[in-house]
C-alpha positions as CSV (number, residue, x, y, z in Angstrom):
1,X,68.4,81.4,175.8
2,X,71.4,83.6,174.8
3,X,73.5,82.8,172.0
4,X,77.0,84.0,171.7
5,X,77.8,86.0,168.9
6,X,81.1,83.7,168.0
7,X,78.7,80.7,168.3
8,X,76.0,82.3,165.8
9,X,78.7,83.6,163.3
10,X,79.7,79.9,162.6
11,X,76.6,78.8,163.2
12,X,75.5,81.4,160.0
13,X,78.8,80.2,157.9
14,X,77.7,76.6,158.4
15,X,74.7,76.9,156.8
16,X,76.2,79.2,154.2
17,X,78.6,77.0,153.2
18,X,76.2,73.6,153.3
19,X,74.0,75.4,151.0
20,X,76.4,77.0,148.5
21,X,76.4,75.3,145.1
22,X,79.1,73.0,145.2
23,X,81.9,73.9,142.2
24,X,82.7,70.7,139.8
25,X,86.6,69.9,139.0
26,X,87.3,71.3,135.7
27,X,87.9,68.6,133.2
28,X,91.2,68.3,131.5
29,X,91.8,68.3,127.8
30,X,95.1,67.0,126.5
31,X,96.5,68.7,123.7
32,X,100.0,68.2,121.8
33,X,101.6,71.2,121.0
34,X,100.5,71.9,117.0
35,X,97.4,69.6,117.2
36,X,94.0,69.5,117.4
37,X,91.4,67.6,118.9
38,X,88.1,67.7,119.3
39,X,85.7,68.0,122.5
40,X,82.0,68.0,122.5
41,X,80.6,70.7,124.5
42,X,77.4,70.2,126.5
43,X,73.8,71.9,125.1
44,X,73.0,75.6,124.2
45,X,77.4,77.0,124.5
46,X,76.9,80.0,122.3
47,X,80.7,81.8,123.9
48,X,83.6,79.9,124.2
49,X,86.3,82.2,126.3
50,X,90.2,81.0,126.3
51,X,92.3,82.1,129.4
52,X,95.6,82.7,127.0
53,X,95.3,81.9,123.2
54,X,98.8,81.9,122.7
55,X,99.1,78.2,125.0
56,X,95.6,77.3,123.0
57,X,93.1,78.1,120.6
58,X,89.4,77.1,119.8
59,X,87.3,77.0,117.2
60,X,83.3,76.6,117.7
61,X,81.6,74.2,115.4
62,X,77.9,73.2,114.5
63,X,76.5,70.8,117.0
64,X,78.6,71.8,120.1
65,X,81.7,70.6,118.8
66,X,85.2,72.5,119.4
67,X,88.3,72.4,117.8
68,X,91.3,72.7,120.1
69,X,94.8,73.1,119.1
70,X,97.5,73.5,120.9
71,X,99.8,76.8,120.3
72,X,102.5,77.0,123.2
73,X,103.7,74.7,126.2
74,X,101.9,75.2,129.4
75,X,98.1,75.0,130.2
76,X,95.0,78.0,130.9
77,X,91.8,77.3,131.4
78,X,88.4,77.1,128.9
79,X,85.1,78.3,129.8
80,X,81.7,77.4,127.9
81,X,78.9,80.5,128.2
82,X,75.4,79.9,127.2
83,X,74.2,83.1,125.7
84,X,73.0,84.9,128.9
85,X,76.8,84.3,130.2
86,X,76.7,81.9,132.7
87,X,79.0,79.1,132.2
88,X,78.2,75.7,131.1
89,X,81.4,73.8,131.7
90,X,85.0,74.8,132.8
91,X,88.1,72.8,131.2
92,X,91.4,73.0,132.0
93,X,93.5,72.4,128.2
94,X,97.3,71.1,129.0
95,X,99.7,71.5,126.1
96,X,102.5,69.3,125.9
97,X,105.2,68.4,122.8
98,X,104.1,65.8,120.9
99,X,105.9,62.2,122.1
100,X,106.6,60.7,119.1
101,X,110.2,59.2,118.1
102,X,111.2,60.7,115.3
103,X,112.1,64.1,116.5
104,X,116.0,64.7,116.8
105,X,117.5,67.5,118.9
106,X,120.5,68.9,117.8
107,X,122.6,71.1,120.5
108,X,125.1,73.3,119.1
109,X,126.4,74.9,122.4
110,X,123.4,77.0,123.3
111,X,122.0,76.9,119.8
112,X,119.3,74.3,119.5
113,X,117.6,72.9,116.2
114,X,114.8,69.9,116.2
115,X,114.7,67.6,113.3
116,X,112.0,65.3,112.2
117,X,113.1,62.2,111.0
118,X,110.9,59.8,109.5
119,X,112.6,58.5,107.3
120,X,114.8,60.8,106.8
121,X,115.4,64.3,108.7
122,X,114.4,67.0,107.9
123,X,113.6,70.6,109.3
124,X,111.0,70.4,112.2
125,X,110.8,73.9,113.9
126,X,109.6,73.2,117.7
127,X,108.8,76.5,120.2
128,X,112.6,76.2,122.2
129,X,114.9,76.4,118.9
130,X,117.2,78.8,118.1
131,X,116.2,82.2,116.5
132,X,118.1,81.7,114.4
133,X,117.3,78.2,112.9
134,X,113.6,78.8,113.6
135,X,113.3,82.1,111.7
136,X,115.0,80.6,108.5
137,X,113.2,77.6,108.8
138,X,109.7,79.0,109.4
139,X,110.3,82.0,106.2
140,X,111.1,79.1,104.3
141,X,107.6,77.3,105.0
142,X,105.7,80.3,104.7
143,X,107.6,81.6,101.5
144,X,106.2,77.8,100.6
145,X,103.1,77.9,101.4
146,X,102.8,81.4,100.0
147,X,103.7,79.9,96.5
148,X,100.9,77.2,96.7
149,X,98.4,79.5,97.7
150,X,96.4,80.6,95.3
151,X,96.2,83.6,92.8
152,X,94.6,86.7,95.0
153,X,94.4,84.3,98.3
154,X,96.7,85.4,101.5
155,X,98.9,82.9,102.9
C-alpha cells in the first residue's frame, strides 16, 4: 500500500501537534498604576523576568511571594524561572489608573494638571500631565522627601 507524500506529511503534523505539550493561558494580574499587590508564585521560582519594567516592576520575596507595582499604563508580560531556566508560570500584568473619585483633571488648553481631592485638593502628579506641572510638582516631593530622609541616607 502506497502512501502519498501530502497524505503522510499531515498525517506526521497530526501526531506532532496531538502530542505537543499543550501551552496554558497566562494569568492576568491587575495592577493600578503606583500600586502594589501581591501574587504568590508557585514552588522552587528562583528568576522572575519582566517584559518592560517601566509598565511594571517586581520584587521577589521569601516564600514565593512577589511584589508587583505598577509603573506606567499599558501591560507586558511576567515569567517565573525555576533555577535551571525553565518557566514555572507566565502572567500577563495590566496597568491601569487608579478609579477612585477623588482625582480632578484640570485642562488648561493642552496643559493638563491632576489633583487629588480628598478633602481638599491638592497636587497629585499622574503619567499624562503637563511637563511643566509634573516637573515642579514631582522636585517638590522629592526635595520633600529628601528633607525627611535621614542624615547620610539617599533619597
Amino acid at each position: 500500500m502506497k502512501f502519498p507524500v501530502q497524505k503522510f506529511a499531515f498525517l506526521f503534523f497530526v501526531i506532532a501537534c496531538a502530542s505537543a505539550p499543550l501551552s496554558a493561558k497566562a494569568e492576568a494580574i491587575n495592577v493600578v498604576l503606583d500600586r502594589a499587590t501581591v501574587l504568590r508564585l508557585p514552588e522552587k521560582v528562583a528568576t522572575i523576568v519582566i517584559g518592560n519594567p517601566s509598565i511594571a516592576d517586581g520584587s521577589l520575596q521569601a516564600g514565593g511571594l512577589l511584589v508587583v507595582t505598577g509603573k506606567g499604563y499599558g501591560n507586558t508580560n511576567l515569567l517565573a524561572l525555576d533555577r535551571q531556566g525553565e518557566t514555572l508560570a507566565e502572567y500577563v500584568v495590566n496597568v491601569a489608573a487608579p478609579k477612585d473619585d477623588s482625582k480632578v483633571t484640570v485642562y488648561r488648553g493642552v496643559e493638563r494638571e491632576t489633583w487629588s481631592c480628598a478633602p481638599k485638593c491638592e497636587h497629585s502628579v499622574m503619567l499624562g500631565d503637563s511637563n511643566t506641572y509634573f516637573s515642579e510638582s514631582s522636585s517638590q516631593v522629592s526635595a520633600r522627601n529628601g528633607q525627611s530622609a535621614p542624615q547620610g541616607a539617599k533619597p
